[in-house]
C-alpha positions as CSV (number, residue, x, y, z in Angstrom):
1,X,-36.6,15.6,10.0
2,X,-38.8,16.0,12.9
3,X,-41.6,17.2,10.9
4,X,-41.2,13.7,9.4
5,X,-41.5,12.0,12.6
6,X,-37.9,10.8,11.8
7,X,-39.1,8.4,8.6
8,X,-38.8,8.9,5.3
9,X,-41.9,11.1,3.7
10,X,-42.1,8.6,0.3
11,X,-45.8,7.9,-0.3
12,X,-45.3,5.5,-3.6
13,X,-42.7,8.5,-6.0
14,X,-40.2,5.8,-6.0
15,X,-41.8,3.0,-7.6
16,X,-42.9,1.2,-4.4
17,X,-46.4,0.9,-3.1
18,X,-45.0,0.9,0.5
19,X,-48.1,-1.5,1.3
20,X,-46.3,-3.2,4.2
21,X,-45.8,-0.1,6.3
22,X,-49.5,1.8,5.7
23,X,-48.4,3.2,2.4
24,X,-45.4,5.4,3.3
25,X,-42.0,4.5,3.3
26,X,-40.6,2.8,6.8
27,X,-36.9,3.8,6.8
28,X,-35.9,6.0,9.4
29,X,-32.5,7.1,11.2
30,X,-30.8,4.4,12.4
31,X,-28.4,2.0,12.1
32,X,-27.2,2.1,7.8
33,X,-30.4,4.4,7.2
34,X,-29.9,7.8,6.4
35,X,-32.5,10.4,5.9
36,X,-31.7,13.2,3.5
37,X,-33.5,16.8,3.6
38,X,-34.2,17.1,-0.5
39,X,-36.9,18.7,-2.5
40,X,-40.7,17.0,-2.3
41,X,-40.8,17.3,-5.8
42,X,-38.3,14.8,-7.4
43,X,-38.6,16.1,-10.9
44,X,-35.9,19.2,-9.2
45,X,-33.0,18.0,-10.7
46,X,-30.3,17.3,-7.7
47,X,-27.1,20.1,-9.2
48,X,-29.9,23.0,-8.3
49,X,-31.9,21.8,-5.1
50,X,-30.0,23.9,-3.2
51,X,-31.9,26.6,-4.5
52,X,-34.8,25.3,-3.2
53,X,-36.8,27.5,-0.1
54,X,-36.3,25.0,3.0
55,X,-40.3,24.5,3.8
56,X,-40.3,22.8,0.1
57,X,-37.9,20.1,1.3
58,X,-38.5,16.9,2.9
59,X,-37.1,13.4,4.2
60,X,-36.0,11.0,2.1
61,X,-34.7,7.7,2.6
62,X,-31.8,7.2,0.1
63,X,-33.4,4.2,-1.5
64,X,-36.7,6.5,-2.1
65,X,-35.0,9.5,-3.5
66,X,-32.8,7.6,-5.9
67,X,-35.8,5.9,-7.0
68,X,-38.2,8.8,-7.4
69,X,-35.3,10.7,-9.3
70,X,-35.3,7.7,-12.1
71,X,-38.8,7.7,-12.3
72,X,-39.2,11.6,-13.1
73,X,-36.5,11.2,-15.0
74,X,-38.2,8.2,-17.3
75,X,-41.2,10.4,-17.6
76,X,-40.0,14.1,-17.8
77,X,-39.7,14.5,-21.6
78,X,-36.4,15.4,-23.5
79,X,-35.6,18.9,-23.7
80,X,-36.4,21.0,-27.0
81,X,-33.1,20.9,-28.9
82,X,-32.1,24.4,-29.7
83,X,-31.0,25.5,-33.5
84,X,-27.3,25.4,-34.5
85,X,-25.7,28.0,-35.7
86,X,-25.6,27.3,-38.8
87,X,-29.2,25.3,-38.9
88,X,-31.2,27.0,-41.9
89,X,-35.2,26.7,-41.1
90,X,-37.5,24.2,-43.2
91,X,-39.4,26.6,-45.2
92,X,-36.3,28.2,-46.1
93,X,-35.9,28.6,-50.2
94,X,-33.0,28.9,-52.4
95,X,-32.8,30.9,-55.6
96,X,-31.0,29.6,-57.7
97,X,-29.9,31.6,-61.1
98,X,-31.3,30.3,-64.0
99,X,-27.5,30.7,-65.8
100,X,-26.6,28.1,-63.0
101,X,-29.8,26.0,-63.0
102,X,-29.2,22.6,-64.2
């Protein structure tokens, strides 16, 4: 938090221009504002950021972070769905006996 200078690091990830305070977010600690230590990147979903090397994380306000999280979340594209088990490729032919062909 001190390399933040106590304010929270958002440049513009949540949505919000900032254009009031110089372009970054104004929130700091204080009274009902809480910085949190979190990733930079918000695309790192939040159940494995506690994986994440400490120099790669950064203040947040919690107003920023949520808002940066639905953002890389409205732009990170869905995830490939994986075959079923029982899923037979596309290109996939049937013989069919010509005793049973209709």
């Amino acid at each position: 938090m001190d390399a933040a200078g106590g304010r929270c690091t958002c440049t513009g990830a949540c949505g919000s221009k900032h254009t009031k305070d110089g372009g970054r977010c104004a929130h700091g600690t204080g009274w009902n504002h809480h910085l949190y230590a979190a990733p930079a990147d918000p695309f790192v979903p939040a159940r494995t950021a506690w994986r994440v090397d400490p120099a790669d994380l950064t203040a947040w306000c919690g107003r920023c972070l949520d808002g940066a999280r639905r953002a890389a979340h409205r732009t990170t594209p869905a995830p490939a769905v994986e075959p079923g088990l029982f899923d037979l490729p596309t290109n996939t032919t049937v013989a069919v006996r010509a005793d049973r062909a209709a």
